[in-house]
C-alpha positions in Angstrom: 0.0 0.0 0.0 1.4 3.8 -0.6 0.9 7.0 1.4 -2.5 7.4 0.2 -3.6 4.6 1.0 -2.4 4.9 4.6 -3.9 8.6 4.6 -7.4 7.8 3.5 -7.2 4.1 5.6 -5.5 5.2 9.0 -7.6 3.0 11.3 -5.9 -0.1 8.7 -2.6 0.9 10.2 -2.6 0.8 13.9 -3.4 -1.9 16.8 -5.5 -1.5 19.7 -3.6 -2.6 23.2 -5.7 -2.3 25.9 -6.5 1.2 25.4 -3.8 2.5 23.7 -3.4 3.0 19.5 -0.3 1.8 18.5 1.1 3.1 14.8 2.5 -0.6 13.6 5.4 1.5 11.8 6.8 3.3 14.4 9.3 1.6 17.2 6.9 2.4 20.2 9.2 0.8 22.2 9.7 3.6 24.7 5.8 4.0 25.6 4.7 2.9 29.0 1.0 0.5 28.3 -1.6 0.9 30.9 -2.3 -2.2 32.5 -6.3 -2.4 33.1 -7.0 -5.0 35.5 -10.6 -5.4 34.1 -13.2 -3.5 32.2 -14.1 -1.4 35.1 -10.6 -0.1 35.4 -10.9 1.1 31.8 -13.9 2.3 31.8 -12.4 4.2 34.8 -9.7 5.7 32.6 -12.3 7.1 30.3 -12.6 4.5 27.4 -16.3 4.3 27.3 -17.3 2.9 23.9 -17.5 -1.2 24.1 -15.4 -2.9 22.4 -12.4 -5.7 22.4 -9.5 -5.2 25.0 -6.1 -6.5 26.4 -6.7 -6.6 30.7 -4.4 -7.8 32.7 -5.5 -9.4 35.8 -3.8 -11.4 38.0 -2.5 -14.3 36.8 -2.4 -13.1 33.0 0.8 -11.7 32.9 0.3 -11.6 28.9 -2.8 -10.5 28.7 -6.4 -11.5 27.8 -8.1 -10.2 25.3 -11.7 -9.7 26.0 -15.1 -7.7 24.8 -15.4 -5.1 27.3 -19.7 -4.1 27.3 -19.5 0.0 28.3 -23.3 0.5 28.1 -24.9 -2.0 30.2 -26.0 -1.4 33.9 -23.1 1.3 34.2 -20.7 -0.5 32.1 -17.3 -1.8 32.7 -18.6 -6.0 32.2 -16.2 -8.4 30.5 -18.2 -10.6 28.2 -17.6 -14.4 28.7 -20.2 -15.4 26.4 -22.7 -14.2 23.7 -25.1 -15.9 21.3 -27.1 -14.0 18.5 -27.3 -15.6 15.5 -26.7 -18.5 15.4 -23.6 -18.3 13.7 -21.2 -20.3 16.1 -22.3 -23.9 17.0 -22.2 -24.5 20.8 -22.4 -27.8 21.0 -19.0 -28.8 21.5 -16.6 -30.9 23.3 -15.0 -30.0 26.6 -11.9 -28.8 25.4 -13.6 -26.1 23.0 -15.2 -25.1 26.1 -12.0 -24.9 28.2 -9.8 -22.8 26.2 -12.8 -21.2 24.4 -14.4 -20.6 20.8 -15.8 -18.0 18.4 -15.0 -14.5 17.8 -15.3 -12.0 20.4 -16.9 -9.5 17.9 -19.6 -12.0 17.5 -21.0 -14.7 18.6 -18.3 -16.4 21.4 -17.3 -18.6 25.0 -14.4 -17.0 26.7 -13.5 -20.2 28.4 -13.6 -22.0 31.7 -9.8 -21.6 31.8 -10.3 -17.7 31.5 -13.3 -18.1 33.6 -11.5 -20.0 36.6 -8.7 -18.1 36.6 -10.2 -14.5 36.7 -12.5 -15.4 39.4 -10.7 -17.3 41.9 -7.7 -15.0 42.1 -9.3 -11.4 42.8 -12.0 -10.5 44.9 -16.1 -10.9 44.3 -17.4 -11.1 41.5 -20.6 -9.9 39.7 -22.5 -12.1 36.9 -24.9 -9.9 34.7 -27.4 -12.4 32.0 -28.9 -10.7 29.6 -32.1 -12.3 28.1 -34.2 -11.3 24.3 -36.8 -13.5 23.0 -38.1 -13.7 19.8 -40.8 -10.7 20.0 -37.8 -8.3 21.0 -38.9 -8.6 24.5 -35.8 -8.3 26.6 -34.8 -8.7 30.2 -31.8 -9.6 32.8 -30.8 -11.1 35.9 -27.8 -10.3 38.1 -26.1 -12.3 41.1 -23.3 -10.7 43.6 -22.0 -13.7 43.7 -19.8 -15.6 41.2 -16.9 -17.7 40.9 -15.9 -20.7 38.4 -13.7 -23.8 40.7 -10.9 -26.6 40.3 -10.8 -29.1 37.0 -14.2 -29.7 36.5 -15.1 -25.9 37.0 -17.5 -26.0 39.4 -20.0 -23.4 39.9 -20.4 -21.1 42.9 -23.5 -18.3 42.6 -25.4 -16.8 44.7 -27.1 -13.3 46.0 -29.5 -12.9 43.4 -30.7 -9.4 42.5 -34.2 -9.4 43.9 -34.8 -6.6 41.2 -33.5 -8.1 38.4 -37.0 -9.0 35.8 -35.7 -12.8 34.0 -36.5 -14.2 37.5 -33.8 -16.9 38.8 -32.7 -19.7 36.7 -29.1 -19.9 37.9 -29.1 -20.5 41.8 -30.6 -24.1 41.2 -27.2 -24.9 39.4 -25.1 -23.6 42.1 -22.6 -26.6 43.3 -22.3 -28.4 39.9 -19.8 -29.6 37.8 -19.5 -28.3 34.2 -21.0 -31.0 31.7 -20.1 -30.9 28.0 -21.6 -34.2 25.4 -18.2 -36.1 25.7 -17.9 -35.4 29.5 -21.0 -36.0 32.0 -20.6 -34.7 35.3 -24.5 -34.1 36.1 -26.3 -35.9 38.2 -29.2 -37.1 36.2 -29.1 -41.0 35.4 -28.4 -39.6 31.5 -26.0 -37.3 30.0 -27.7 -33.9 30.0 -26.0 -32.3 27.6 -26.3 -34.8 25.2 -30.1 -34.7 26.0 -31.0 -31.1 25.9 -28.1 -30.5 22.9 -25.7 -28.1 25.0 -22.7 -27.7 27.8 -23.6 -26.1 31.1 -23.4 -26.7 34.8 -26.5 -29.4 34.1 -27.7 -30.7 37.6 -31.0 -33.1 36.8 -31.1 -31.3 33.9 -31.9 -27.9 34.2 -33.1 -23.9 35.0 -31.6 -22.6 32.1 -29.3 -24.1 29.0 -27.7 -20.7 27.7 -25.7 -22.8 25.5 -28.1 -24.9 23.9 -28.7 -25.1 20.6 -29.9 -21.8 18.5 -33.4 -22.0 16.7 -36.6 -20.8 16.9 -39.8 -22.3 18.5 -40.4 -24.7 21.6 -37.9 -27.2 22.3 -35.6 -28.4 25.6 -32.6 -28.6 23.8 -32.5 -24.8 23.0 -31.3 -22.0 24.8 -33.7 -21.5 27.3 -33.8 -19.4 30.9 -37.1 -21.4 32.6 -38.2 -18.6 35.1 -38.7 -16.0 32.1 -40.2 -18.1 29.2 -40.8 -21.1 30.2 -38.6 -24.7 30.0 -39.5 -25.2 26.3 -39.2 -21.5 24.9 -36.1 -21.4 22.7 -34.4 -17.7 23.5 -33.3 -15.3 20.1 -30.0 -14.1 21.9 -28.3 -14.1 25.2 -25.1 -12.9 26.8 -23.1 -13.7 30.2 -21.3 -10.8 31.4 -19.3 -10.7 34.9 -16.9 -7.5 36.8 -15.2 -7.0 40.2 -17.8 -6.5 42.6 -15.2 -6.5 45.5 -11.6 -5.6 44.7 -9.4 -6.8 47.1 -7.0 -4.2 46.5 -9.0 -1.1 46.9 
């Protein structure tokens, strides 16, 4: 590409790191890279327009790259997953769901690697679900309580927002093991997320199946949050978000 290309194309030209633009022709060697712990912190900075991130908490001593949500409920959420059209399958094996799949500009799973590791080394943590159905009704639920466990990523929630409107579809899941279809760790004589075509933190089965399988119309296997639509309503889009209720360090 020439000069003009680069002056009528800048935005082709530079890289964004965390929230710093970085021309990839210049040595920017010297420059000093704010470290945001989280999406909070850089919302804190003044970088309020959502978008994808490098954070650095602790434990990620390279990074994570992550969609931060600015907009929501006073923004500052990292995004761990998002479904909208159906464009990324979600049912898959247990190691897709521990390092993670998708694109984080669309449709995506951070990972229960990611997941773990962000919420058992700082502080409490805040999980935000956000629901829409299929007649662009939308709503949400929140719990103050949040944290992903040990190799089979067990689930800890708790404190559910009493004003949140999806109702609670999470708290009867609290305790369990993750189950993907090649790795049953429900407790339902059958594998659960071979039954209801999804991975989730299936006890015997379940509240809600947020990875299920994307479609319209009434089925179990789809992605469904039960105290909102019902077990058998298929949801159009959902998305998991989660920040630093309690920072340790403040």
């Amino acid at each position: 590409m020439n000069n003009l290309t680069r002056m009528q194309y800048p935005a082709d030209f530079i890289t964004h790191y965390g929230s710093v633009y970085f021309d990839d022709d210049v040595d920017t060697s010297l420059f000093s890279v704010p470290q945001f712990r989280g999406c909070d912190e850089v919302l804190q900075a003044g970088h309020n327009v959502g978008g994808i991130y490098t954070i650095f908490p602790a434990g990620f001593n390279n990074g994570l790259q992550v969609y931060c949500d600015m907009e929501t409920d006073g923004g500052g959420w990292i995004v761990i997953q998002r479904r909208q059209d159906g464009s990324v399958d979600f049912y898959r094996n247990w190691t897709d769901y521990q390092v993670g799949f998708g694109s984080l500009s669309g449709e995506f799973w951070l990972g229960n690697d990611n997941l773990r590791s962000l919420t058992e080394t700082e502080g409490k943590w805040q999980l935000r679900i956000d629901l829409e159905d299929w007649e662009n009704n939308t709503t949400w639920a929140e719990y103050d309580d949040f944290q992903i466990h040990g190799d089979n990523y067990k689930l800890q929630v708790n404190s559910y927002n009493t004003h949140s409107t999806a109702g609670d579809s999470l708290t009867y899941h609290d305790g369990m093991m993750f189950s993907s279809k090649d790795k049953d760790n429900d407790i339902y004589r059958n594998s659960c997320a071979k039954m209801r075509s999804g991975a989730w933190w299936y006890k015997s089965c379940y509240r809600s199946n947020l990875n299920g399988r994307f479609g319209q119309g009434t089925a179990w296997n789809g992605i469904v949050w039960k105290s909102w639509r019902g077990p058998g309503y298929k949801l159009r889009s959902c998305s998991l978000k989660i920040k630093l209720l309690i920072n340790p360090d403040n």
